[in-house]
C-alpha positions as CSV (number, residue, x, y, z in Angstrom):
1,X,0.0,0.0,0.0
2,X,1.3,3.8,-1.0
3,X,0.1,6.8,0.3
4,X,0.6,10.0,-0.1
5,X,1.8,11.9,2.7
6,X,1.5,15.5,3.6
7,X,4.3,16.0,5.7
8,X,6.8,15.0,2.8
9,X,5.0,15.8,0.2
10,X,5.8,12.4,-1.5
11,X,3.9,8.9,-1.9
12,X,5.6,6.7,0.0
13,X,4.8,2.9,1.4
14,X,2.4,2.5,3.8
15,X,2.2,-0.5,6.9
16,X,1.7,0.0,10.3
17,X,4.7,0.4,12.6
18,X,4.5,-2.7,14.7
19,X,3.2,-4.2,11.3
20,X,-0.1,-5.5,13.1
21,X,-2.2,-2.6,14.2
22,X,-3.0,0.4,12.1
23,X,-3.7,3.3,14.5
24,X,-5.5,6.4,12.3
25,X,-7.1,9.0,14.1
26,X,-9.1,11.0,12.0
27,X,-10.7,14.7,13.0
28,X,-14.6,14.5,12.9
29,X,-17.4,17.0,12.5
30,X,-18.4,19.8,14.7
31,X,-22.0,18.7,15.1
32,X,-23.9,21.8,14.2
33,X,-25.1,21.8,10.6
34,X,-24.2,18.0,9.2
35,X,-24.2,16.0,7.1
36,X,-22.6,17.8,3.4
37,X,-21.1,16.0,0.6
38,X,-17.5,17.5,1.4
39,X,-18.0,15.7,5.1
40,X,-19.4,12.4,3.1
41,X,-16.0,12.3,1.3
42,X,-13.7,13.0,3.5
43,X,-15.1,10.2,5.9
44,X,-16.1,7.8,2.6
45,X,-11.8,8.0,2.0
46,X,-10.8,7.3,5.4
47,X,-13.8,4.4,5.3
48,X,-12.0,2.9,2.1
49,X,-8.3,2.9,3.9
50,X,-9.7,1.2,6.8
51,X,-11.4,-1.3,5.2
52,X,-8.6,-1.8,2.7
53,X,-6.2,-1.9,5.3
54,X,-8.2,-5.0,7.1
55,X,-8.0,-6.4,3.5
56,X,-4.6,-6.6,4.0
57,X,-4.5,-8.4,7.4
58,X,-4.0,-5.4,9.4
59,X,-5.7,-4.8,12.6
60,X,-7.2,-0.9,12.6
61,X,-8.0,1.2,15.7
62,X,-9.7,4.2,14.4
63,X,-10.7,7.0,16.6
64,X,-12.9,9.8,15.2
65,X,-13.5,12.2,18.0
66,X,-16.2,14.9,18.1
67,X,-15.4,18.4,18.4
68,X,-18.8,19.1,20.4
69,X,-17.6,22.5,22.0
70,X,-17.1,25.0,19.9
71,X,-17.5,28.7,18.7
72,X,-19.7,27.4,16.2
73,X,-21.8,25.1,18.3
74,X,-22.3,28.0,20.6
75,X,-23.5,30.4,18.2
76,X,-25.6,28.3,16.2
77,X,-27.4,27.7,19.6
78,X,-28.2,31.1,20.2
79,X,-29.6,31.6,16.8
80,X,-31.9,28.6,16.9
81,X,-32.8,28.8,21.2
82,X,-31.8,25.9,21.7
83,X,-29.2,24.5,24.3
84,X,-25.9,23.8,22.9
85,X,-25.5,20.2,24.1
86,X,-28.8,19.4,23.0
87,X,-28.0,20.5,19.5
88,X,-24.8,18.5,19.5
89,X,-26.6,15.2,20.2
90,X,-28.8,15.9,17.5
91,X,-26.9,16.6,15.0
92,X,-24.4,13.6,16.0
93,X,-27.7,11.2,15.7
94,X,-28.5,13.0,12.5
95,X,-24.5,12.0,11.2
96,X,-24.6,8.9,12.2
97,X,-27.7,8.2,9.9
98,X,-26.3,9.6,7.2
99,X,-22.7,7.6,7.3
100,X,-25.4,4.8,8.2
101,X,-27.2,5.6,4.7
102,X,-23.4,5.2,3.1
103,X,-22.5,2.2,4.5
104,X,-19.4,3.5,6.6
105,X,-18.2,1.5,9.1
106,X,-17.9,2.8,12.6
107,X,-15.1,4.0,14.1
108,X,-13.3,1.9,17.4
109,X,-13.6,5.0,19.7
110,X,-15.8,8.1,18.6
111,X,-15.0,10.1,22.0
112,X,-16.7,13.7,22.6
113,X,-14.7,16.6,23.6
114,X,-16.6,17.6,26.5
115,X,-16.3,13.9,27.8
116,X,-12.2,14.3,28.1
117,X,-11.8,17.2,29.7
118,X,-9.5,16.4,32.6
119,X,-6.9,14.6,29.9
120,X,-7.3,18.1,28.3
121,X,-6.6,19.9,31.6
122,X,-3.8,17.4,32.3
123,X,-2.2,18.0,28.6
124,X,-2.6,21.8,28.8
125,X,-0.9,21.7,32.9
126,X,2.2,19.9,30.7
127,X,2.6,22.2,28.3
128,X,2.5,25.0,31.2
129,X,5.4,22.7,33.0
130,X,7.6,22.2,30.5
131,X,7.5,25.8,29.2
132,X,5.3,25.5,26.1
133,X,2.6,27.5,26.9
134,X,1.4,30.4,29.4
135,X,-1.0,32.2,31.2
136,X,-3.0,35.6,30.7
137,X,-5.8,36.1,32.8
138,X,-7.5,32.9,32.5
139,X,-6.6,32.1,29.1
140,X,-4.2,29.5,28.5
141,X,-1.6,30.1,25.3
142,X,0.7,27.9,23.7
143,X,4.0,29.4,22.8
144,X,5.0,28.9,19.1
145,X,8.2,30.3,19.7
146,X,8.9,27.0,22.0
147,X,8.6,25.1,18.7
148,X,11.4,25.9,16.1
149,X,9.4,23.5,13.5
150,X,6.1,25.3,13.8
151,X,5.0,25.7,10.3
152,X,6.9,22.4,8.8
153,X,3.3,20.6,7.7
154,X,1.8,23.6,6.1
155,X,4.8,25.3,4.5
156,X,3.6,28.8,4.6
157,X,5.3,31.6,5.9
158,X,5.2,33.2,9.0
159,X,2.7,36.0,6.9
160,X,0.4,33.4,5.6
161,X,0.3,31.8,8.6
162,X,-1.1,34.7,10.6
163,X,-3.4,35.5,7.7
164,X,-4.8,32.0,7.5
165,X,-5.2,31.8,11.7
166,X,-7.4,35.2,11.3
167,X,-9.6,33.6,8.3
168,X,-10.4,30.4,10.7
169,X,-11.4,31.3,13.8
170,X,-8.2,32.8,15.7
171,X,-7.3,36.1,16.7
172,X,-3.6,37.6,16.0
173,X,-4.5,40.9,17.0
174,X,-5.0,39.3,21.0
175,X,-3.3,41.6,23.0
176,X,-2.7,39.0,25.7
177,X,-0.4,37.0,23.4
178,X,3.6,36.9,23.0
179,X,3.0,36.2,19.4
180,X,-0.1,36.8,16.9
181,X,0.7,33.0,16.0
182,X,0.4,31.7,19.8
183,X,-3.3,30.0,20.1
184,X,-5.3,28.5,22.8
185,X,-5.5,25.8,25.1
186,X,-7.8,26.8,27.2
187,X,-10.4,29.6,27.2
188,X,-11.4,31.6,29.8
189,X,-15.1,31.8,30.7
190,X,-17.5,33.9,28.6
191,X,-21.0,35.2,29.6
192,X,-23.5,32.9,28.7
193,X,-21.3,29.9,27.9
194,X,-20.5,26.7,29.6
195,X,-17.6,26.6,31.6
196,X,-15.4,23.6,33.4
197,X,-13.4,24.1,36.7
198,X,-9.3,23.9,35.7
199,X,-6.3,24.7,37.5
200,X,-6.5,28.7,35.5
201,X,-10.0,29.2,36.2
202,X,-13.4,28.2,34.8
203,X,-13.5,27.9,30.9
204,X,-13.2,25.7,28.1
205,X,-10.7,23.7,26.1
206,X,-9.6,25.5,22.6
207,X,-9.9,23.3,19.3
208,X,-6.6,21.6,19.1
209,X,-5.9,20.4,22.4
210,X,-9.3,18.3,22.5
211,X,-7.9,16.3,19.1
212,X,-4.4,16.3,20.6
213,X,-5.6,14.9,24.1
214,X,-8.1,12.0,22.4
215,X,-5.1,11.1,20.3
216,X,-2.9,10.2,22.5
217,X,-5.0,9.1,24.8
218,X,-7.1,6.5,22.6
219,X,-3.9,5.6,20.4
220,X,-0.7,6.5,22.5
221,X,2.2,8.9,21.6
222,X,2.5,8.3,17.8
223,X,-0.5,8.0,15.4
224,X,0.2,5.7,11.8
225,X,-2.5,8.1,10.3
226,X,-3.3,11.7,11.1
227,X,-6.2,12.2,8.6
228,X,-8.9,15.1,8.0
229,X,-10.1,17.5,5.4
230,X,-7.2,19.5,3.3
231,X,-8.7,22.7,5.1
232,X,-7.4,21.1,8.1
233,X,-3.8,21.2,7.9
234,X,-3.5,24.6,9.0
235,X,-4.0,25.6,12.2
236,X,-5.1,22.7,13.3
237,X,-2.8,20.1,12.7
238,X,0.0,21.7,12.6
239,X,-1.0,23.0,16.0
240,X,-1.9,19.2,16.8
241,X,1.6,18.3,15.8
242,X,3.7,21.3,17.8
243,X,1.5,20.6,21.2
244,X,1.4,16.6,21.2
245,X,4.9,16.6,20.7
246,X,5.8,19.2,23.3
247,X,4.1,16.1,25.5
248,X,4.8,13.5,24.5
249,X,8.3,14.2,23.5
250,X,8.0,11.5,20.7
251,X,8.7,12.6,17.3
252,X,6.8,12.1,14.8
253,X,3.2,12.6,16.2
254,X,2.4,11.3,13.2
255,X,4.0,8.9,10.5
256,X,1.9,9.7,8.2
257,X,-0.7,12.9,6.9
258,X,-3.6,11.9,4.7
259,X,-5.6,15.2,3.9
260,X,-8.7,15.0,1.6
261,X,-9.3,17.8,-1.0
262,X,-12.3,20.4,-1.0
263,X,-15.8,19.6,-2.5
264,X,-16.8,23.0,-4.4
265,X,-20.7,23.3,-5.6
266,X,-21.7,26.3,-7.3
267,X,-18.1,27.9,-8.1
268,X,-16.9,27.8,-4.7
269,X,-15.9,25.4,-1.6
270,X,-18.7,23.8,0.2
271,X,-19.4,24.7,3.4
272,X,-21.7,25.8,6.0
273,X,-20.6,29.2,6.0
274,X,-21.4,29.6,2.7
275,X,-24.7,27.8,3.0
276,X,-24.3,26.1,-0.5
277,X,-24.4,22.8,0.8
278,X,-25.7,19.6,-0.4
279,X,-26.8,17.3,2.1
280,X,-26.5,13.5,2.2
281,X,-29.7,13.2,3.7
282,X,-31.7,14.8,1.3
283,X,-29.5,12.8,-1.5
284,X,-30.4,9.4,-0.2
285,X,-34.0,10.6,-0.7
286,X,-33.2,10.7,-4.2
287,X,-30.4,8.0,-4.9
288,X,-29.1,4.7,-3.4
289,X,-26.2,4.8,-0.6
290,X,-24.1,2.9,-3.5
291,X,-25.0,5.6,-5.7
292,X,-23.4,8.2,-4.4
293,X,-19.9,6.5,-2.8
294,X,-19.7,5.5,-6.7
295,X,-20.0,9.2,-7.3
296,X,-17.8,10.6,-4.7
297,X,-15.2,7.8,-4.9
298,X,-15.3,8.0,-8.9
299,X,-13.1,11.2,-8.3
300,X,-9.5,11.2,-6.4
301,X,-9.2,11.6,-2.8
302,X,-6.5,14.2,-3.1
303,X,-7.9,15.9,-5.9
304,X,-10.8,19.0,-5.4
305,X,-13.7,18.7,-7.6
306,X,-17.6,20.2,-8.4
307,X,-20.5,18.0,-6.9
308,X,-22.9,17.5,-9.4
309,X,-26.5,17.1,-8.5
310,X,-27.1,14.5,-11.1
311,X,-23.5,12.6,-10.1
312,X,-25.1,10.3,-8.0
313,X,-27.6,9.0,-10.4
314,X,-24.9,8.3,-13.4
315,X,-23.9,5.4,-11.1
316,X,-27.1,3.9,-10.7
317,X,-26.8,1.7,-13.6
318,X,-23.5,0.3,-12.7
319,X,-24.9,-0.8,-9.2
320,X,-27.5,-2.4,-11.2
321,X,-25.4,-4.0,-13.2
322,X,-23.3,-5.4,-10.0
323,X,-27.0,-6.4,-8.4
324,X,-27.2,-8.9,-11.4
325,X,-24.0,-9.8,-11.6
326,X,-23.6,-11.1,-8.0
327,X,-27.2,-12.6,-8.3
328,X,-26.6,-14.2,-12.1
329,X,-27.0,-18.1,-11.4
330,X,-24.6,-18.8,-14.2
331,X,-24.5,-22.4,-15.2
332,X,-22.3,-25.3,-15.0
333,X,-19.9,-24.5,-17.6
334,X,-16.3,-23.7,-17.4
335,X,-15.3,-21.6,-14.0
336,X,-15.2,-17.5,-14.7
337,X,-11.6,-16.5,-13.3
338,X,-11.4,-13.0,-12.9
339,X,-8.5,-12.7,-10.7
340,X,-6.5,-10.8,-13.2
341,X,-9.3,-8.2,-12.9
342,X,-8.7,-8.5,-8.8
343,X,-4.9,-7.7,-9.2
344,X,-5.7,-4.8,-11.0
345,X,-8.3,-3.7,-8.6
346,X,-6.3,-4.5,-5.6
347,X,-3.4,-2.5,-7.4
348,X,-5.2,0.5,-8.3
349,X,-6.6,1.1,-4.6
350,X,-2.8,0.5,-2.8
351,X,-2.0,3.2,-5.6
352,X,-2.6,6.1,-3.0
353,X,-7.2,5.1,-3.2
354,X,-6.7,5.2,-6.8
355,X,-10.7,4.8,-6.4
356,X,-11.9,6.4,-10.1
357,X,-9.3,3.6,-11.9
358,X,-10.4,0.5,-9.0
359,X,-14.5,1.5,-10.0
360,X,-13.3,1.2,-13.9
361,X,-12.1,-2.3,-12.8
362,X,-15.1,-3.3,-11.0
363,X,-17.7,-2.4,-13.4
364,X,-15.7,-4.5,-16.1
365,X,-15.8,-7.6,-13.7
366,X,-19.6,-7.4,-13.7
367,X,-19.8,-6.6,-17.0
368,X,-17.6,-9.8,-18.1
369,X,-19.3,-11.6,-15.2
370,X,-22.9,-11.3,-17.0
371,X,-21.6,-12.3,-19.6
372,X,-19.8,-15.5,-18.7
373,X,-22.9,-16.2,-17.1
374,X,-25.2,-15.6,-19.8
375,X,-22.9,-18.0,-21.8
376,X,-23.4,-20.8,-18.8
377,X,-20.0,-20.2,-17.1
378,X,-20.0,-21.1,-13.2
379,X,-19.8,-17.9,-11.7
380,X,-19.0,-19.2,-8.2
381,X,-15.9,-17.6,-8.1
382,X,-16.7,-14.7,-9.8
383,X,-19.3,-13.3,-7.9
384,X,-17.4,-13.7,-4.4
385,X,-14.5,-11.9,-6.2
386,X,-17.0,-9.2,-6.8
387,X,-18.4,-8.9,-3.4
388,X,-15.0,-8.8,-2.2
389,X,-13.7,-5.9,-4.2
390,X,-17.2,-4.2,-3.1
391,X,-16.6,-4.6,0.1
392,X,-13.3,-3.3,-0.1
393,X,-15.0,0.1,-1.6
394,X,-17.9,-0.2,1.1
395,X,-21.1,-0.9,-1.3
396,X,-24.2,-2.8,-0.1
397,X,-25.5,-4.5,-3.3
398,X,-22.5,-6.6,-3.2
399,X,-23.1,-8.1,0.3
């Protein structure tokens, strides 16, 4: 298996470091307006490496945590009346029905912010120990000057760096700060918002300690996988990276960086901010679960592209096709061997997902497999060749 990772900026082979257990941790949603298409193929990719990396005899622990304190969450409760936890568990019911609807296979652990806060506190009292971070009136910092390879996942300079922290979410211009790049740990109590008891005062975690502290936590000091959205690499994980380290003192956090690229709809980046979204529930009313992984996975997990509304339903007739092919009786004739077809599937998804060339592959083994069977070939063979290479790439009708 190769991968692509974003720290070196090569494709490089992948295996677990202890060659048994592949430990991914992968950032989920902030429950407050789910699920889009952009979400859907960011978790359909990491859904296809862990399945794929089963397929290969590996053992996965995947932890997707749930960032279910937040800005976000917050304001989005004030503008509906509704209290913010409430609208969390919601919203993380409503997810889980939707990666239901696609067939996704649950993560290991799936931990909640709010329910880790004192390996959060205990992180953030580290950082404070060894130097890393500091103190202004309730607010905790940490100190990017404490970390001389701040910067090396993003490569941007200091400039865009301080740009980019402005654009999501942070503030430079913070006064209280020893640098406009410092960010924080832990937030002092606001008016209105909920608060936990720490060592600095009542407050609230910041964003990239919570991932940082489930991490470790859930899959010890270094991580095989570090994987989210391609918006995510800055500030987040490259915060993640200069904060677990300072820790853990273990180097790399993270062997490798999987980062998904940006669905666009109408001209620009889906998102929630834009409100030109395309939700999975509403496209399950319309199409099959199968349907639209075809879609999504029929592009490259690296590469951005424009949903389409009628993308889902140009794949409807291949997953017909691999309904009859998997359910063709065939005859007694001469056995249909299709493992050269399996090579070339199993060759195109270690190719860093190659998913658009592995689909290519699959539809031509139900295509030849209908045919062989409408010639009176035993298709015995065939057809659990097909539902393995569908379940590699999560589909139903080949179950």
């Amino acid at each position: 298996m190769q991968l692509y990772n974003s720290m070196t900026g090569r494709v490089e082979p992948f295996a677990p470091a202890d060659g048994k257990t592949v430990r991914m941790y992968v950032c989920g949603v902030t429950p407050y307006d789910t699920t889009h298409m952009g979400h859907a193929m960011t978790y359909l990719t990491f859904d296809v490496i862990n399945r794929f990396c089963q397929y290969l005899g590996w053992r996965v622990k995947y932890v997707q945590n749930v960032t279910d304190i937040d800005d976000d969450i917050l304001r989005k409760a004030r503008e509906v009346g509704e209290p913010w936890d409430r609208l969390g568990d919601r919203y993380i019911r409503q997810f889980q029905e939707d990666l239901n609807g696609l067939n996704v296979l649950f993560p290991s652990v799936y931990p909640r912010a709010t329910e880790e806060i004192p390996v959060i506190i205990e992180m953030v009292q580290s950082l404070l120990d060894q130097g890393f971070a500091y103190v202004r009136d309730g607010n905790v910092y940490f100190r990017v000057a404490s970390d001389p390879d701040y910067g090396q996942l993003c490569r941007c300079s200091r400039e865009e760096m301080i740009a980019l922290s402005a654009e999501r979410g942070a503030d430079p211009t913070d006064p209280r700060k020893e640098d406009p790049l410092d960010f924080i740990l832990w937030q002092a109590a606001q008016p209105g918002e909920p608060t936990w008891d720490s060592p600095w005062g009542p407050g609230r975690p910041g964003w990239h300690i919570e991932c940082s502290a489930m991490a470790v936590k859930y899959l010890g000091p270094q991580l095989d996988i570090h994987g989210g959205g391609y918006d995510l690499i800055y500030p987040h994980h490259e915060s993640e990276i200069a904060q677990s380290e300072g820790v853990t003192g273990q180097r790399p956090f993270a062997r490798f960086w999987v980062h998904v690229g940006m669905v666009e709809y109408q001209g620009a980046k889906m998102s929630k901010s834009l409100g030109n979204l395309v939700l999975v529930r509403d496209a399950l009313r319309r199409h099959s679960g199968d349907a639209i992984r075809l879609y999504l996975l029929s592009h490259h997990y690296r590469t951005p592209f424009e949903y389409e509304d009628d993308g889902p339903a140009r794949f409807e007739p291949l997953v017909e096709r691999l309904r009859r092919a998997v359910d063709h009786p065939g005859g007694s004739g001469q056995p249909l061997d299709l493992s050269p077809l399996v090579e070339r599937f199993v060759r195109a998804i270690g190719d860093d997902l190659d998913t658009p060339s592995a689909i290519r592959v699959l539809s031509e083994m139900a295509e030849t497999t209908i045919q062989a069977g409408d010639a009176g070939c035993d298709l015995a063979a065939a057809r659990e060749s097909i539902r393995e290479a569908g379940s590699i790439l999560g589909l139903m009708v080949t179950r």
